[in-house]
N, C-alpha and C positions, 0 to 999 in steps of 0.2 A: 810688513806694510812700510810704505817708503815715508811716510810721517813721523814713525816712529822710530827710522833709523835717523831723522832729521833732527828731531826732537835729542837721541844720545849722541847722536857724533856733530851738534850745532853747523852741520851743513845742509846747502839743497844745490843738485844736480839738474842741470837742463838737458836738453839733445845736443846734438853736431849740430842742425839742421835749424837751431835758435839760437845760435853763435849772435844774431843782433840784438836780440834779447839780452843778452847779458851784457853786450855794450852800452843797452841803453840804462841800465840800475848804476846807481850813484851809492857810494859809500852812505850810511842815515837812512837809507831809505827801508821802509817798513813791508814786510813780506805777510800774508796771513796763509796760512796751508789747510786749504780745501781739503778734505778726504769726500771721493764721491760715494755714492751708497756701496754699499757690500755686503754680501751673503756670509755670514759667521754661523756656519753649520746650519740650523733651519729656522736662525734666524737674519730680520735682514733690519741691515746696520742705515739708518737715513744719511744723504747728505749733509756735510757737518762740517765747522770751523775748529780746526782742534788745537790751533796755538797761536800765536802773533811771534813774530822777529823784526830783527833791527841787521842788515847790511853792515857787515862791520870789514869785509876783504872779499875779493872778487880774486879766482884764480882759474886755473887749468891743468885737471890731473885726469889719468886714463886710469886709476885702480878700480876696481867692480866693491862697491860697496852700498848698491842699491838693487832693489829688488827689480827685474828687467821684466814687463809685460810679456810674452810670448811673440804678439805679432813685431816687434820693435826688435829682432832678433838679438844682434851682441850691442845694442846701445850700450854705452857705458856713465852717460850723463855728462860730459868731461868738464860742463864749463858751469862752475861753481861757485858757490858764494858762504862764506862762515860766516854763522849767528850768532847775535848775542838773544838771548831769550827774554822776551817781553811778557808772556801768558802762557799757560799752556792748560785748556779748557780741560776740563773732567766734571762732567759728564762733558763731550762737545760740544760747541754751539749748535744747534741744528738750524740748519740752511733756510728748507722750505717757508718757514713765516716769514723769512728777511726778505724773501723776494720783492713783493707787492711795494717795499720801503726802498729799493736799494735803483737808483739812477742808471749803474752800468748795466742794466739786465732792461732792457728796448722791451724784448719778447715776454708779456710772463706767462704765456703757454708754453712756448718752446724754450726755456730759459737756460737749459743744463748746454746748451750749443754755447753760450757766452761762456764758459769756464774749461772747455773742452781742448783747451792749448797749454803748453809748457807755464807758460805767463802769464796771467792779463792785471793789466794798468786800470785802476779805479780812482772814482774820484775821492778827496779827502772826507768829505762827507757823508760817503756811503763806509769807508774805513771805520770812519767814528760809527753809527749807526750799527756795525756787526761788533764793534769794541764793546761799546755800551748795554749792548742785549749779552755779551761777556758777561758783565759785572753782574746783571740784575738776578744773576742765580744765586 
């Protein structure tokens, strides 16, 4: 799982195809890594927050050191960012109750479409709000 190669190797990989995306993140700037739900043999894993980061170097390298979706063929992620590690949840945060709370999510029927990109920008106060439901385990 590409979280947890995030989590040992304090990197995260984007596409070719989010080259602006990574021009738009500023060194400081705080990343939280989604895992969406998953099947782990016959059980199924909820959507979850499983760590918080801090932007500390933005680069660009073509080595394969992430897990590649199937439909995504030779992605290789090229355009990068190294972490310093801020949290890293156990058990995860689970997603689904933050919805109802959380600003960047318009939809909350249809709400897994707001997270369905390499990236997305939130507001500081929804940050704080999935921090916060962090700590209270």
């Amino acid at each position: 799982m590409n979280s947890e190669i995030t989590d040992k190797k304090l990197i995260w990989g984007i596409p070719k195809r989010n080259k602006n995306l990574h021009e738009r993140v500023s060194l400081g700037d705080k990343i939280l890594m989604y895992v969406r739900q998953e099947h782990e043999g016959v059980m199924i894993l909820p959507p979850a927050i499983s760590g918080a980061y801090e932007v500390e170097a933005k680069f660009e390298e073509s080595n394969a050191i992430f897990s590649i979706p199937s439909h995504m063929g030779e992605e290789l992620f090229p355009y990068r960012f190294r972490l310093k590690r801020i949290s890293v949840y156990t058990p995860p945060i689970d997603f689904k109750p933050l919805i109802d709370s959380l600003d960047f999510i318009t939809n909350k029927t249809k709400w897994s479409g707001h997270l369905r990109v390499a990236m997305r920008e939130i507001p500081k106060s929804d940050y704080d709000k999935i921090i916060t439901s962090g700590k209270k385990k």
